[in-house]
Each structure stands twice: as C-alpha cells, then as structure tokens.
VOBA-1610 file (N, C-alpha, C; in pm, whole numbers, padded with zeros to 5 digits, always signed):
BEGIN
Unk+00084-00118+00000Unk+00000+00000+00000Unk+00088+00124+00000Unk+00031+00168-00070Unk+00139+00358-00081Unk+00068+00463-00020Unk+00161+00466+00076Unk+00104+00569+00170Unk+00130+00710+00078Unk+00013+00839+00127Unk+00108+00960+00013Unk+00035+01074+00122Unk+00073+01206+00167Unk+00052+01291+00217Unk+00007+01467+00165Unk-00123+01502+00160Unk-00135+01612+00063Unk-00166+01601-00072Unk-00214+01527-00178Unk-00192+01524-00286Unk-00308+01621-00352Unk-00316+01697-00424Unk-00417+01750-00501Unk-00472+01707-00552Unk-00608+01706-00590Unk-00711+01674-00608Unk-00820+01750-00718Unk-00853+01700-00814Unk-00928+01797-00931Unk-01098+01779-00859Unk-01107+01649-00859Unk-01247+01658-00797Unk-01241+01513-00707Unk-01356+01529-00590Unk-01382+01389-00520Unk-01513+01385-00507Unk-01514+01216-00497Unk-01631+01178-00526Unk-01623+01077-00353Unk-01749+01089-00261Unk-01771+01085-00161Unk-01814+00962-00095Unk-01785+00827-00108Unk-01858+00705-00035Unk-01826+00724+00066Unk-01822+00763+00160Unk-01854+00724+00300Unk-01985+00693+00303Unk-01945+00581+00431Unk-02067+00477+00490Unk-02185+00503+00323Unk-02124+00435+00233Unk-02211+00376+00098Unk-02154+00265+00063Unk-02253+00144+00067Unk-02244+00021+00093Unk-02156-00028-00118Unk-02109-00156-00061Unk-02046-00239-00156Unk-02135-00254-00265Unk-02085-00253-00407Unk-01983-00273-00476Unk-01952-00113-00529Unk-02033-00001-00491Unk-02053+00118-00484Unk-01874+00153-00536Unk-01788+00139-00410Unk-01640+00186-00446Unk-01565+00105-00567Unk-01666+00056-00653Unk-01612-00015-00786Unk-01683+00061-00852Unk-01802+00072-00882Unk-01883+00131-00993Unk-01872+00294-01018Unk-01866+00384-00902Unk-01859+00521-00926Unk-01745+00570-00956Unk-01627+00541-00932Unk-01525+00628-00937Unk-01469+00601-01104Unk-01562+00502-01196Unk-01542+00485-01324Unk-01629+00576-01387Unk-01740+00630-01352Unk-01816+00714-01390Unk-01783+00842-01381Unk-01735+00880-01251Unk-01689+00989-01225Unk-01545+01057-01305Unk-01456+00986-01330Unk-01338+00960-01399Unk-01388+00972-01551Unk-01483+00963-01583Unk-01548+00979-01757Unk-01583+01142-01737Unk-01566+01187-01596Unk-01606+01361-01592Unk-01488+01422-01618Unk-01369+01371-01601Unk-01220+01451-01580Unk-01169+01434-01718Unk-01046+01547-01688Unk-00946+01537-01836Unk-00831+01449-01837Unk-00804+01373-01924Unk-00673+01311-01921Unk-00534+01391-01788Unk-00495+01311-01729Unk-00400+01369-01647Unk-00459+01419-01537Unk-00583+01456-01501Unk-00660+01499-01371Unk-00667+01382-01225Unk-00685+01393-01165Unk-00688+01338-01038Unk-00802+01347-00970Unk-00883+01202-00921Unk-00994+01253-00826Unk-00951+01130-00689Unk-00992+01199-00587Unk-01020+01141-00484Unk-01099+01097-00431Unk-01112+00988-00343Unk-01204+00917-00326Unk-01234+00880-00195Unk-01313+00912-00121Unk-01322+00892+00016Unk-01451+00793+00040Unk-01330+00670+00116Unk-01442+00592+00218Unk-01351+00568+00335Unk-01482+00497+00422Unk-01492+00412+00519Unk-01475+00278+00499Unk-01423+00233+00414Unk-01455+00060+00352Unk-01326-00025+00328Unk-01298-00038+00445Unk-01112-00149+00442Unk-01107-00217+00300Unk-01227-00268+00251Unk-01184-00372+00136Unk-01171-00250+00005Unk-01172-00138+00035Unk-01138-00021-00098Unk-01000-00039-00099Unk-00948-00065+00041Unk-00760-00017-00023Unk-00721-00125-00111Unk-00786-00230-00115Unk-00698-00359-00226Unk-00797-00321-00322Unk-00898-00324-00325Unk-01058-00348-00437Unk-00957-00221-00539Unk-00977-00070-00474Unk-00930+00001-00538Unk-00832-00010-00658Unk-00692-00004-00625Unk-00593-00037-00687Unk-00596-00121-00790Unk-00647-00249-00717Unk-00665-00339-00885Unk-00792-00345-00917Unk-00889-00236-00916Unk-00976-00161-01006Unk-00900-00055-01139Unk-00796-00002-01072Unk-00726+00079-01161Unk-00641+00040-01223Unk-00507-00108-01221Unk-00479-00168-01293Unk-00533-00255-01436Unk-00660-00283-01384Unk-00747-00342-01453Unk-00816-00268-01537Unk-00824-00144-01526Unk-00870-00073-01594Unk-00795+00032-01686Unk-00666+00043-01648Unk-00606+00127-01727Unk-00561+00292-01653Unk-00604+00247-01508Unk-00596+00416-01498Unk-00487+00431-01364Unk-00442+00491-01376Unk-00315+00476-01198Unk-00332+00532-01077Unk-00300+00452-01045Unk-00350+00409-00853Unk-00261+00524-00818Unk-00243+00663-00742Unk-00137+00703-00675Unk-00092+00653-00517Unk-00223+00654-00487Unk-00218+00630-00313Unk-00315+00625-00253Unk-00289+00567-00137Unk-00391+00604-00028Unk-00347+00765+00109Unk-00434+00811+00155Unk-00372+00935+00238Unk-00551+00874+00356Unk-00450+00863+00479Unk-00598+00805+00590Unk-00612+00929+00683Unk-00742+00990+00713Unk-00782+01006+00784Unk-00876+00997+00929Unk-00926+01098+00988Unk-00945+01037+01089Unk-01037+00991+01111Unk-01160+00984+00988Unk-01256+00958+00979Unk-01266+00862+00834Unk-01201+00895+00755Unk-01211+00809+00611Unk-01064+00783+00548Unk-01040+00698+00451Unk-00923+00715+00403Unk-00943+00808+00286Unk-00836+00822+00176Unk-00837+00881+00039Unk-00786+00842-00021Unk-00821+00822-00120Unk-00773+00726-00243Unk-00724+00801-00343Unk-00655+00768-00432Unk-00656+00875-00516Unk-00596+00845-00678Unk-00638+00862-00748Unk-00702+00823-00869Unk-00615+00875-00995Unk-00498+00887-01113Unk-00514+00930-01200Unk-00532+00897-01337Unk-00641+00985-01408Unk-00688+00983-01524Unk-00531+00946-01603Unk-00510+00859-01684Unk-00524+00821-01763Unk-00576+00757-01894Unk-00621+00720-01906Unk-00764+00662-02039Unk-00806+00812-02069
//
C-alpha cells in the first residue's frame, strides 16, 4: 500500500458509509467527468477499498497514486489516464 501525504485533487467523489460494490462502480463514472491527467479522490470508510481500489485501476487502465488516511475516512486517489 502507498502511503502519500497532501496530494491535489481535481475533484472527489464521496462514499462514506455507501455500501459495496458502490467503491467499484462510481469512481469509473466519475473519472469519464475529468481530463486526461486529472486526479480525483475518493473517500471511504470501507477497508476492502484499499486492495478493491488499486486493482480496479490496474485493470482498468488508470493509476492508482495512493492512499492518504484520515481520521474519519481514508483517500484514495485516482489518476486519469484513459
């Protein structure tokens, strides 16, 4: 897991406490909103996002930067590629 501290962010898209398979399906939709090279973040509550995540974005073509945890959610964070 890659920890990362601060990263900027073009837009985020919000699961907390929003139930499964939710942190698979939106952040592909949302990512069809951004420009090549943009970044969105992704906030949950949901332990199985930090693996689900990542090889959501391998699998898909788009790169994983990190995770950044807070004290309430983690952040994920996303870049557009495709």
């Amino acid at each position: 897991m890659k920890f990362i501290k601060d990263q900027q962010s073009h837009d985020t898209l919000d699961l907390v406490c929003r139930s499964c398979p939710l942190h698979l399906m939106e952040p592909g939709d949302k990512l069809n909103c951004l420009k090549k090279g943009q970044v969105l973040e992704v906030l949950t509550d949901y332990d199985g996002a930090l693996v689900d995540i990542p090889n959501w974005c391998e699998k898909c073509g788009q790169q994983f930067l990190g995770i950044e945890e807070d004290d309430d959610c983690y952040k994920l964070y996303i870049k557009k590629v495709k």
